[in-house]
Each structure stands twice: as C-alpha cells, then as structure tokens.
N, C-alpha and C positions, 0 to 999 in steps of 0.2 A: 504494500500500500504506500503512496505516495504522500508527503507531507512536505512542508515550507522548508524545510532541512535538506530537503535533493534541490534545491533553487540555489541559480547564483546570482547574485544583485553588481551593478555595478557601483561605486563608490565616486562620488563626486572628481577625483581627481580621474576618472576615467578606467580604473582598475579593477579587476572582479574579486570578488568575494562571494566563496559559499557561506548559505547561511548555518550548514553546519557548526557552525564557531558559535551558534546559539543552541545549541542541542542543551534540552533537560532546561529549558528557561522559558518561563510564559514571556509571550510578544505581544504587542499593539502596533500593528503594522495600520499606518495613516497614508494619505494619498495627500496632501499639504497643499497648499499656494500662500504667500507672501500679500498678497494685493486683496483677499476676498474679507467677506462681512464676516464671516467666520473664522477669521485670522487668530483675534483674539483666544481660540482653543489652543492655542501653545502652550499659553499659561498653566488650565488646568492639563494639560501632557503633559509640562514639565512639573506641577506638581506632584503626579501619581507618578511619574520617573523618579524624583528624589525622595519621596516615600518609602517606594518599594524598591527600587535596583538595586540592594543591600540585600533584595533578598532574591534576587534573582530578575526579575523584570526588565525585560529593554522592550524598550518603545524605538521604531524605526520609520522615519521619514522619509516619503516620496515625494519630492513636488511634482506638480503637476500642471500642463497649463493649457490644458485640454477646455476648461471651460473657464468662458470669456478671457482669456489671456491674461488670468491675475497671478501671475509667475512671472518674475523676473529671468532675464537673455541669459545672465549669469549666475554661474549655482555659487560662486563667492557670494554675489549683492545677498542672493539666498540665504545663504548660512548666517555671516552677516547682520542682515536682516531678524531673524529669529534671535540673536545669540543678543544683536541690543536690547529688542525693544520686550520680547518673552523670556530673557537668560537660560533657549533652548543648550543642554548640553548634552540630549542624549543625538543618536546622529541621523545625520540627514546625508542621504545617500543621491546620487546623478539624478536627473529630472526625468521624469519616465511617462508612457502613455497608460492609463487606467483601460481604455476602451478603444475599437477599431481596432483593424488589421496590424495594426501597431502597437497591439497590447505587449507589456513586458508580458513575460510568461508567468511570476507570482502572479499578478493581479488576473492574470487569463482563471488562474487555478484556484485564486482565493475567491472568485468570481464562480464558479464552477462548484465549487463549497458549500457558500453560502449566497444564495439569491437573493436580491431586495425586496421589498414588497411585492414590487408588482411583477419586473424584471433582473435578469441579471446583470446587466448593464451599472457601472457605479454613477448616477446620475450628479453628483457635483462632492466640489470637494469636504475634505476634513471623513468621508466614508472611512470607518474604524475596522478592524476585524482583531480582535480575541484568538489568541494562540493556545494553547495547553503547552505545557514541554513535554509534550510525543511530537509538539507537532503540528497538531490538528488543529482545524479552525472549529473554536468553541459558536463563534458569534459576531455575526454583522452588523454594526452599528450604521444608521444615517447621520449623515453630517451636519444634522441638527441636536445629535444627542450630547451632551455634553461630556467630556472624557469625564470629570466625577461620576455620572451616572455607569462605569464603566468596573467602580471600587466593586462594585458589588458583586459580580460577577467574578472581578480579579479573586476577589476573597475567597470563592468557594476551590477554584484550586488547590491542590491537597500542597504546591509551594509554596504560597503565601502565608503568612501569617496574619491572624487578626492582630 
C-alpha cells in the first residue's frame, strides 16, 4: 500500500527530497499562497508546529499559485514573506500545482485519498490534509477550517500527547 512516504517533494532551492525523512511523524501537508485572504492561517500553522514538533509533528508547505495568482514569482519573497510577517519556521518547500495535468504527484495522491465535499479537485488554497505516521491521510480539511480546529484530531493520534 502506498502512503506520502514513497513521494519525493522538491525543496525550494530546487533539490529532491523523499519524504521518507518523515516516517513515524504525523504531517499537515498545506497547499499555501503569500497574497490570499486566508494568509493569515500561518499563524495558527505555526502555532500547532511549535506546540507539537517536540513531539513529532511537521507541518509542510506548498505554495501555490494556481488560484488567482496570490503567490509570489519567487519562493525566496515566499519564504520571506511567511518567516516576517507569520515567524513561519517549519518548511516551505518549491511552488507546486495542487490541480491539472500538472498536479505534483503528492497532491495527485492526497487528492485520491481524500475527496472534498463535492469533488476531488483542491478548490482554493490553505486545503489541509492530516497524516498519521504510517502515512496515511487521516483527513481533508477546507481552507476555510482553521488549523486550531485541526488540534483535535492531531490529539487523537496514538503520537501526540494531550
């Protein structure tokens, strides 16, 4: 069976990375942009990252600029961007396509996972999904849920602690 752990993401400086290097660690794989009304979700991202990634959790950022073009040309301004105005530190990896013939392949698979409400299609950004450390995608968030609303779910994971 296949899980997020057979994937290799590419890394902002243009490099790959399996994401084996996270095996046995719950994820929060995000689909990001810089420019949108939902930006502000960094904030609570970076708070459930400095929470928890003591206990194992990494949150991993894709931007995106797939819809209305609220991503920045540059994944520096990106990074950047986050790191002033949210004090994102967990990481933020190469700008990637969520949807179309130009899906990365995670998002093809995590898409394939877990569908949306209506479609599988990620219809805008900040779309969340919930890891297990097997692997597996526990849960698809919209990117209107708020990542606190996210704790809860984190919790019942047998790695987490209350």
């Amino acid at each position: 069976m296949k899980t997020v752990y057979d994937f290799t993401v590419k890394l902002k400086n243009g490099q790959e990375q399996s994401l084996k290097e996270y095996e046995g660690k719950p994820l929060i794989i995000v689909n990001t942009a810089s420019k949108c009304g939902l930006t502000p979700q960094f904030k609570g991202l970076q708070d459930l990252y400095e929470k928890y990634n003591d206990q194992g959790l990494e949150i991993l950022g894709f931007p995106c600029d797939q819809f209305n073009n609220q991503e920045f040309d540059n994944i520096e301004e990106t990074t950047q961007f986050c790191q002033m105005n949210y004090g994102v530190t967990f990481p933020i990896f190469a700008k990637v396509d969520v949807n179309g013939n130009n899906a990365d392949p995670l998002f093809a698979y995590l898409k394939d996972q877990k569908k949306g409400l209506l479609a599988k299609a990620i219809k805008w950004n900040f779309t969340k999904f919930l890891i297990d450390e097997n692997g597996q995608v526990i849960e698809r968030y919209s990117p209107t849920t708020q990542p606190e609303k996210i704790e809860e779910d984190l919790l019942k994971l047998n790695v987490i602690n209350k």
